[in-house]
C-alpha positions in Angstrom: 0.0 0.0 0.0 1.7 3.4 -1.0 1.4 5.8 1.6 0.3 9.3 1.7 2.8 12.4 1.2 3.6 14.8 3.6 2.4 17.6 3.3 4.2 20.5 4.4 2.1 22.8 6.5 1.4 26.3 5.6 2.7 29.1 7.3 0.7 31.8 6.5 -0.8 33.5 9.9 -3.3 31.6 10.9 -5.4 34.7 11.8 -5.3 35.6 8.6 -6.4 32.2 7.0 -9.2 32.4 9.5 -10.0 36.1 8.9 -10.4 34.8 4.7 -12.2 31.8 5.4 -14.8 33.9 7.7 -15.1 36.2 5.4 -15.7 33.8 2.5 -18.2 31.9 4.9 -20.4 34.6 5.2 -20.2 35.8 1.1 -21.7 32.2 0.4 -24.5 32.8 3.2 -25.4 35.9 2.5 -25.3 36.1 -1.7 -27.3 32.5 -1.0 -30.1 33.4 1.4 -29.9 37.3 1.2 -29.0 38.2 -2.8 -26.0 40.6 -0.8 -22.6 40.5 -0.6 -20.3 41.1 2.4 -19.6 44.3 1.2 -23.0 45.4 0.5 -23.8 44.1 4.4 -21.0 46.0 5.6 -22.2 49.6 3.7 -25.7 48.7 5.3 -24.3 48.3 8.8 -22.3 51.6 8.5 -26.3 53.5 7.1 -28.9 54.5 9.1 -32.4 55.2 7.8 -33.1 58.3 8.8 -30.0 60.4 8.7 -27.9 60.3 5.8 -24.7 59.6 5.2 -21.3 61.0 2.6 -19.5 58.3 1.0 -16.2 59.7 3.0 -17.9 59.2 5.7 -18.8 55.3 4.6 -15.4 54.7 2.8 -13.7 56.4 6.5 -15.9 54.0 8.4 -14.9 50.8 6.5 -11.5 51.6 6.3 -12.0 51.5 1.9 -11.2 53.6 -0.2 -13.8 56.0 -1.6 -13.7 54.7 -5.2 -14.6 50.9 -4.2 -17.9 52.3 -1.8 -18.8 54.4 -5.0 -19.1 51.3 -7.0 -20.6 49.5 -4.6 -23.6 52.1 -4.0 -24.1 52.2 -7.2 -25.0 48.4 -7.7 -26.8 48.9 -4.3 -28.8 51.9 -5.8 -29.6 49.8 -8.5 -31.1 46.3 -6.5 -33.0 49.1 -4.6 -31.3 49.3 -1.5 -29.6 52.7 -0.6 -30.9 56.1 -2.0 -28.6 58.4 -3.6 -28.7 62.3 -3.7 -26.9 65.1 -3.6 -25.6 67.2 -0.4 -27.9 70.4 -0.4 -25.1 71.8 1.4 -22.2 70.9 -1.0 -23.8 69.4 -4.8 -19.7 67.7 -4.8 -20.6 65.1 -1.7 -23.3 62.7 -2.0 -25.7 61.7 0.7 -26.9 58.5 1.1 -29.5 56.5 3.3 -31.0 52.7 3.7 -34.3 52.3 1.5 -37.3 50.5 3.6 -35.8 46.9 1.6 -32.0 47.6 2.3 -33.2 47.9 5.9 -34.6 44.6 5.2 -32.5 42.9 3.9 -29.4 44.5 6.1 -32.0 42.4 9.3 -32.0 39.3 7.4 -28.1 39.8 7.2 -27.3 40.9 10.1 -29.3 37.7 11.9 -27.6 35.0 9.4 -24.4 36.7 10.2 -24.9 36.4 14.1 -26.5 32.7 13.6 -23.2 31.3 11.4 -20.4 33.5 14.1 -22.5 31.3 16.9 -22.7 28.1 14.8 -18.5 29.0 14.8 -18.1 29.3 18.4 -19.9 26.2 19.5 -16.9 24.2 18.8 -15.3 26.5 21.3 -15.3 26.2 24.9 -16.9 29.1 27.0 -13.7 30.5 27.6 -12.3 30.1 25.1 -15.3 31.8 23.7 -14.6 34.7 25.7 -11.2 35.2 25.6 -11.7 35.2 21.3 -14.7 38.1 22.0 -12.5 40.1 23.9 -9.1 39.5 21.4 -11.9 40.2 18.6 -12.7 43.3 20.2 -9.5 44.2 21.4 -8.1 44.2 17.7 -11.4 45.7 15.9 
């Protein structure tokens, strides 16, 4: 019987394998059940409803640049999501708030994103739980 070869194992940071493999997790969940991407979810979380908000302001928030929120509100604007206009105070910056269905579908996000970081911490003891909440938090 041949036997298997060894494979070398990687060493590329393991936080930031499990920062990409997070990330991918929750594209697949959310394009699957939502019709969103992670970047769309993100914009949504940084909106409010009411009061609007500049692109800067998004692209600051995010820590993107201003270019790559652009292009994303756009395809947003177009699946109905965010509204668009411009700043009455300066016509240069635009202002932009959740539509009644990007609230929507920013809930239904936000709850599969909380149900699959849960469904990831069950395989974690409680505190080891905690001790990953606070690193999380302390890093974010």
């Amino acid at each position: 019987m041949k036997s298997q070869p060894v494979t070398k194992k990687s060493t590329f940071p393991p936080l930031l394998h499990l920062s990409y493999v997070l990330q991918h997790k929750a594209e697949q969940v959310l394009e699957q059940e939502v019709g969103v991407g992670l970047s769309a979810a993100r914009i949504m979380s940084a909106l409010s409803i009411s009061r609007p908000s500049s692109q800067r302001v998004i692209a600051s928030q995010l820590m993107q640049t201003e270019s790559n929120v652009s292009r994303q509100l756009h395809n947003m604007k177009k699946q109905g999501l965010v509204n668009i206009s411009r700043n009455k105070k300066d016509s240069r910056q635009r202002d932009v708030t959740l539509t009644s269905k990007g609230a929507k579908h920013y809930q239904q996000a936000e709850k599969l994103l909380k149900k699959q970081q849960s469904q990831f911490m069950r395989i974690l003891n409680a505190s080891e739980t905690k001790a990953l909440d606070q690193a999380a938090e302390k890093l974010s």
